[in-house]
N, C-alpha and C positions, 0 to 999 in steps of 0.2 A: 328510314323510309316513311314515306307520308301515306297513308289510306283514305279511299273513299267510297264513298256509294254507287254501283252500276247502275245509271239511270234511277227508273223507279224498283227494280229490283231486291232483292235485299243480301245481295252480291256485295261483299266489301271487299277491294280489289285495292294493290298494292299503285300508286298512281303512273307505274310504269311496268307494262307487260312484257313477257319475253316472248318476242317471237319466235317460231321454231323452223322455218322453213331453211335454216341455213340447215338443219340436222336431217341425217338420212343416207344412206346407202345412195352413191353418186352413180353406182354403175347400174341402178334399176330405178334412174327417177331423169328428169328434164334441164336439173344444172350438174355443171359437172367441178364446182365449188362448194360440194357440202361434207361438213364436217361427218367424219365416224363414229362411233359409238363411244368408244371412250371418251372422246373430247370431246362431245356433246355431250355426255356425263357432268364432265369437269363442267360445263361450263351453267349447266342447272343447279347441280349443289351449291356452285358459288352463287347462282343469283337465289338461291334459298338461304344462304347463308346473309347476302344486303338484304335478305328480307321482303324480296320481292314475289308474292302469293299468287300471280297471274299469269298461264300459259296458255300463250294462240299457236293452235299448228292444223293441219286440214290432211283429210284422207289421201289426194290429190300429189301429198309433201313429196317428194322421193318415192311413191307407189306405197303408199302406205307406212314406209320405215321411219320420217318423222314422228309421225302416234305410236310405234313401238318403243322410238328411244326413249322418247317422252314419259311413257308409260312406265317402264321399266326402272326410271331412274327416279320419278316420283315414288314408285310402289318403295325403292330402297330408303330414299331421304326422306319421305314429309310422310306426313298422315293424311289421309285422302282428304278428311275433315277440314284442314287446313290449308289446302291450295284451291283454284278458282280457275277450272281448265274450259279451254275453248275451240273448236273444232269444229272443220266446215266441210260442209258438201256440194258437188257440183252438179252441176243441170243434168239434166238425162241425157245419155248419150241416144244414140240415131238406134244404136242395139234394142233399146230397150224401147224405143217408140216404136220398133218395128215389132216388137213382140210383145205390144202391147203391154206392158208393164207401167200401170197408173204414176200419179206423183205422187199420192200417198203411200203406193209400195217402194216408190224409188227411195223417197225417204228412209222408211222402214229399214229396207235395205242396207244402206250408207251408213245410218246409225248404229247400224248392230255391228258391221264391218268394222267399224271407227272404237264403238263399245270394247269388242276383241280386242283390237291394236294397241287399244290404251291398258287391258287388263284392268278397267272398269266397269259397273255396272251401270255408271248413269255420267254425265257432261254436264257440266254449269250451265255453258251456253254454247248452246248448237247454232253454226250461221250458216245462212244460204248464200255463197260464196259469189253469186252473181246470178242477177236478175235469169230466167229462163223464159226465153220468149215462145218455145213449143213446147209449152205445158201448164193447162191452166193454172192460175191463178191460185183458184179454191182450191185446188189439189193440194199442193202444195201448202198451204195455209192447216189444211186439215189437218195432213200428213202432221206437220210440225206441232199441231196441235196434239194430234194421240201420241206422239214422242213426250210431251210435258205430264198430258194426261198417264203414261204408262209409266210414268218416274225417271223415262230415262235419258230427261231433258229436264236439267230447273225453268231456263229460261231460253228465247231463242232473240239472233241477231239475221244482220242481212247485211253483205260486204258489194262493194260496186254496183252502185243502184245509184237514181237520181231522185231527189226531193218527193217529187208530184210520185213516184212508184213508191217509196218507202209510206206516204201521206195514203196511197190507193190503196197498200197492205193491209197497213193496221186499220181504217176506218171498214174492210172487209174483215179484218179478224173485230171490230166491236159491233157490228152489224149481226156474224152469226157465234158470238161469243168464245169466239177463239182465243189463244193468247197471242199478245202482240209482240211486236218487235221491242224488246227494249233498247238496242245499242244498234250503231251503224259501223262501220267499217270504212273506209275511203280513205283514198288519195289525196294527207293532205301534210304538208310541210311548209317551211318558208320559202321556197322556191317555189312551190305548186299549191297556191293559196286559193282553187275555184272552187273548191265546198263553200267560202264564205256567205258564196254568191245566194244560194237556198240552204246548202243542207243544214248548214250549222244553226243559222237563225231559226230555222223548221225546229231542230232538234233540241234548241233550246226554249224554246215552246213549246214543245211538248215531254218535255223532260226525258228523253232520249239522248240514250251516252254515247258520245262521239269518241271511238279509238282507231286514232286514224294508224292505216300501214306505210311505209314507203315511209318512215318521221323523219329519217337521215338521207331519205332521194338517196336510198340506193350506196351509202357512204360519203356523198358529197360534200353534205354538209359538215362531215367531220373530220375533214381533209383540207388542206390550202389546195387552188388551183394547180395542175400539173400534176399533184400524186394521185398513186392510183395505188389499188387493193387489188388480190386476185378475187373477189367478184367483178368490180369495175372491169376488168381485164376479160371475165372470161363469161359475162350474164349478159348474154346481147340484145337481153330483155330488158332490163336494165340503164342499158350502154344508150339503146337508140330511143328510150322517153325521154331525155334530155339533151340530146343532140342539137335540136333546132333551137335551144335559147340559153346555150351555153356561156353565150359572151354578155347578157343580162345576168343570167345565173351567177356569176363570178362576182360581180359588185355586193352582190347579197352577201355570198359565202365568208369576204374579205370583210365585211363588219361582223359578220359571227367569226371571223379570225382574231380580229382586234377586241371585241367584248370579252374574247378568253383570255387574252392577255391579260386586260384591265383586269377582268377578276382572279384570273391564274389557275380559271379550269381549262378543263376540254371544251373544244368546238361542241362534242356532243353534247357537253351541259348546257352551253349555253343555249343550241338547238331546240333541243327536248323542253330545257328550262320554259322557251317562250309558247311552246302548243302547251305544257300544263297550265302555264295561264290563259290559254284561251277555254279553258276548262276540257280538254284534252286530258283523253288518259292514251298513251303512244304506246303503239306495237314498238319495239325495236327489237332489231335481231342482234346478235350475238354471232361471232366465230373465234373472239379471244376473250380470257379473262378482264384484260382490262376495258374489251365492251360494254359488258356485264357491270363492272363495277361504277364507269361514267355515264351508264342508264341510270345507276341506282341514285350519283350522285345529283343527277340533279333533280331528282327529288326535293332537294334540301335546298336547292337556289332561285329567290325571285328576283326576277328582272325589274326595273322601275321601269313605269310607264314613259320617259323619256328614250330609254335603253329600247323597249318596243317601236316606242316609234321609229329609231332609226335604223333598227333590222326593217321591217316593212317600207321602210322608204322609198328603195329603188324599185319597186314590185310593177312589175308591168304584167298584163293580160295574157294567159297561157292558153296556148287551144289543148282541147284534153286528146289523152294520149293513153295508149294500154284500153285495157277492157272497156274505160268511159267510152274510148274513141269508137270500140267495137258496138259498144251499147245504141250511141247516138247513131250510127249507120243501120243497125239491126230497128230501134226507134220506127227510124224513118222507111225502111224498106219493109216491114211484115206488121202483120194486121195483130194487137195487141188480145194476146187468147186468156180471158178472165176469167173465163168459168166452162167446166163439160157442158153447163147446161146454153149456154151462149146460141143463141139460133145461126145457122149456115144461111149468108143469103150469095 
């Protein structure tokens, strides 16, 4: 396993993260493809055994039972010391704006819920799971700020956001001396390559870690055309972000088929292999051991700049899809709330 630096942090994280949203009690969460506790056991030890230090999973997971398995099975295998966990929270719901409950309490809140589930007392990196357009700005910023300040946050991220809002964050958290975002979150693969367009180059100016989710699209990418996995099968969330460019999508996939042959890994390595050279550190999820184990592998595999270009080759223009999709309509429909103190006109 290859290690690196989170952003400017001083996070040294395994260069391929596990993500955990496949784990979780199915029958008290939103898919009905996640693994149970035992096998979500199995499948952390092994990725602690390839050496990989880095877990993403969010309060949201299966109703909280993602950060329990999580938790549970770290508190058994590793020493807290030595892994790099990561955990996110969602906007305020309508409950809590109606009863008045700030963004810095929302926060509060979230974190300590999450704190529990994990049977920890502090998170590496706490991320705001998605932009929230009914609740300020500063709240929020604050909030995440007295979560670093009270220890029980090293550092924080920010997951489905666009450029210009991640760029409007941080120059607010250096304005009133908050801490910043250091990592981003987004939807980015070789099939779904429109971070290129701002975020990445943003983030690579300002030294912001780019870990994107979705690395495998959901499986796609580690499959020839026509097979299918019981998430593909049964995530219809999943199912319908790819629909409309399925028959571009294929041309791609079929030279991440043929690159594996040449080198006689997995689709996944080769997949994974090309976002770690985009300096990418990749969520991927896991539901068998040998997912686990062709995360870890490629690690160890660089593409040559030829082999890159002709995965990117066929890439045609994707309109976004999922939360982006939600984001740019939400954007464009309601009036952008930055601060309590903001005047009403």
């Amino acid at each position: 396993m290859q290690y690196t630096k989170l952003g400017k942090s001083d996070l040294h994280v395994s260069q391929v993260c596990l993500g955990c949203m496949g784990f979780g009690d199915a029958a008290h969460g939103q898919h009905s493809w996640t693994l149970d506790e035992e096998a979500s056991r199995a499948i952390i030890r092994r990725a602690l055994e390839w050496g990989v230090n880095f877990f993403d999973t969010a309060i949201v997971y299966q109703n909280g039972t993602s950060e329990q398995y999580l938790g549970r099975a770290l508190r058994d295998f590793a020493r807290r010391e030595d892994v790099v966990v990561a955990t996110k929270f969602p906007v305020r719901s309508q409950a809590e704006i109606d009863a008045g409950i700030s963004g810095q309490e929302h926060v509060r809140r979230m974190l300590d819920r999450s704190l529990q589930n994990l049977y920890m007392d502090h998170v590496d990196l706490y991320i705001c799971h998605m932009w929230d357009y009914r609740t300020p700005l500063e709240e929020i910023m604050e909030g995440l700020n007295n979560a670093v300040k009270a220890g029980k946050a090293r550092y924080i991220g920010i997951s489905n956001c666009f450029a210009w809002q991640l760029c409007k964050a941080n120059e607010l958290a250096r304005r009133e001396g908050f801490a910043p975002f250091v990592s981003v979150q987004g939807h980015y693969n070789l099939i779904f390559r429109e971070e290129e367009r701002e975020m990445i180059p943003y983030c690579r100016e300002e030294g912001i870690a780019v870990t994107p989710y979705s690395a495998l699209a959901g499986g796609r990418l580690s499959k020839l055309p026509g097979e299918t996995s019981k998430r593909l099968e049964r995530d219809e969330y999943a199912k319908g972000k790819y629909d409309a460019t399925a028959a571009q999508d294929a041309r791609i996939i079929e030279r991440v088929a043929e690159l594996a042959r040449f080198h006689d890994v997995t689709m996944t390595e080769i997949a994974l292999a090309w976002l770690m050279g985009k300096g990418a550190i990749p969520v991927a999820g896991a539901t068998k051991l040998s997912h686990v184990e062709g995360a870890a592998r490629a690690a160890e595999l660089t593409l040559t700049d030829e082999e890159n270009a002709y995965l990117e080759a066929c890439y045609t223009p994707h309109a976004l899809v999922g939360v982006m999709a939600q984001n740019t309509r939400e954007t464009a429909n309601q009036p952008q709330v930055w601060s309590s103190n903001t005047p009403k006109v």
